[in-house]
C-alpha positions as CSV (number, residue, x, y, z in Angstrom):
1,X,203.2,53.7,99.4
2,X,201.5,51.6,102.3
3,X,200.8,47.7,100.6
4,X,198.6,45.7,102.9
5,X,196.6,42.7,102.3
6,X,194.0,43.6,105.1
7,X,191.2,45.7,104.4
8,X,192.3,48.2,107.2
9,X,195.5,49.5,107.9
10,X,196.4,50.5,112.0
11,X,196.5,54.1,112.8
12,X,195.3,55.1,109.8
13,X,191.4,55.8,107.8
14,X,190.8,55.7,104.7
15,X,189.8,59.4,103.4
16,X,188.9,58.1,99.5
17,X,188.6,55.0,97.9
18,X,190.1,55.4,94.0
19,X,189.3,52.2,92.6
20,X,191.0,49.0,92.2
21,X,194.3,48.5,90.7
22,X,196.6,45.8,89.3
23,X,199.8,44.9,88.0
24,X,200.9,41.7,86.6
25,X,203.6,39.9,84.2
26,X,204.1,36.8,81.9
27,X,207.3,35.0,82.2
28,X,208.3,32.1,80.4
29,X,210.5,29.3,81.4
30,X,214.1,28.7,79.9
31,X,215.4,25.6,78.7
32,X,218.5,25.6,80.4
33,X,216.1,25.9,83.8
34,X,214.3,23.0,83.0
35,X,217.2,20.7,82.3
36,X,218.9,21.6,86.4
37,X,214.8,21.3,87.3
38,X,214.4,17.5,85.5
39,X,217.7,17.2,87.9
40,X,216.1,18.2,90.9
41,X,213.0,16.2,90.1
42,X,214.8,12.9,90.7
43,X,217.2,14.4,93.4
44,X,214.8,16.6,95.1
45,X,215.4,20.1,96.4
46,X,214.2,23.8,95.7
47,X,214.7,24.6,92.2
48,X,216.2,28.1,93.2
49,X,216.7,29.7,89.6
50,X,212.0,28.9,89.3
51,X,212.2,30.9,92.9
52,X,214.3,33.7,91.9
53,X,212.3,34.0,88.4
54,X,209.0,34.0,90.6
55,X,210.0,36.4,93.0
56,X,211.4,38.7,90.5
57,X,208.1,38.1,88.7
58,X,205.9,38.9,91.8
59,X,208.2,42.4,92.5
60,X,207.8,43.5,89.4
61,X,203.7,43.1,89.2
62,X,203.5,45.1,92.4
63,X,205.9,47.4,91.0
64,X,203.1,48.1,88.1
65,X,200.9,47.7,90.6
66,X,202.1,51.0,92.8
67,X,202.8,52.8,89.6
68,X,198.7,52.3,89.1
69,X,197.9,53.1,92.0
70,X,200.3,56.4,91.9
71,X,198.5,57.6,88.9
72,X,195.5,57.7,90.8
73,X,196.8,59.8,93.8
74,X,196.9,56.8,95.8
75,X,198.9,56.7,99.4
76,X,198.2,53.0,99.8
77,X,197.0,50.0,98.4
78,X,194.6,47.2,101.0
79,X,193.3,44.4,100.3
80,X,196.2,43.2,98.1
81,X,195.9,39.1,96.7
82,X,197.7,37.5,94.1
83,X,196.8,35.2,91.5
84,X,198.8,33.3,88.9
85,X,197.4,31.4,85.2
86,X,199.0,29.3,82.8
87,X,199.4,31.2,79.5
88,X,200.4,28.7,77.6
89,X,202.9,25.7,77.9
90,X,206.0,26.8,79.8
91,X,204.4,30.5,80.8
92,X,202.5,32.1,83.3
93,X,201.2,35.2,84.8
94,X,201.4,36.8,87.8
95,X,198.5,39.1,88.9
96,X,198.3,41.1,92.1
97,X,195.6,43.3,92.6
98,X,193.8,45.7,95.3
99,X,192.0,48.7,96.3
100,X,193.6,51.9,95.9
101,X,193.1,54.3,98.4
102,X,194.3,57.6,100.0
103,X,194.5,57.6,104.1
104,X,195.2,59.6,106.7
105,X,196.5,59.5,110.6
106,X,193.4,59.1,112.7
């Protein structure tokens, strides 16, 4: 599965456009985290166990993401963006989305 955030993708032309398609997930923060990340506040630094949860977070919503896309006979996914919301207090959500496609070799 070809995942591009342009609207075109090199060498290639789009032969059907299937419709858009998303994936996205709602993590919560863990107490333990926020402790080591009221640390880091006062020390400074990355926070590395919010960028691990965050990147896990963004795989897995282009993970359902492709599985969308997939189930529509998609080869490829352009125009992909992300977008994230607060939930709640302590949670958020991670939304990618695009245009599902199938393409060929020009």
């Amino acid at each position: 599965m070809i995942v591009a955030t342009s609207e075109s993708i090199v060498g290639k032309r789009v032969s059907a456009v299937l419709g858009m398609v998303r994936g996205n997930t709602v993590r919560a923060r863990h107490i333990g985290n926020d402790v080591v990340a009221a640390f880091k506040n006062l020390a400074g630094g990355e926070i590395t166990d919010y960028t691990k949860m965050l990147a896990e977070s963004r795989e897995q919503a282009i993970d359902r993401m492709i599985e969308d896309a997939e189930s529509l006979g998609a080869n490829a996914i352009i125009g992909v963006r992300f977008t994230t919301s607060s939930v709640m207090q302590g949670a958020a959500e991670i939304l990618v989305y695009g245009t599902a496609v199938r393409c060929e070799d020009e």
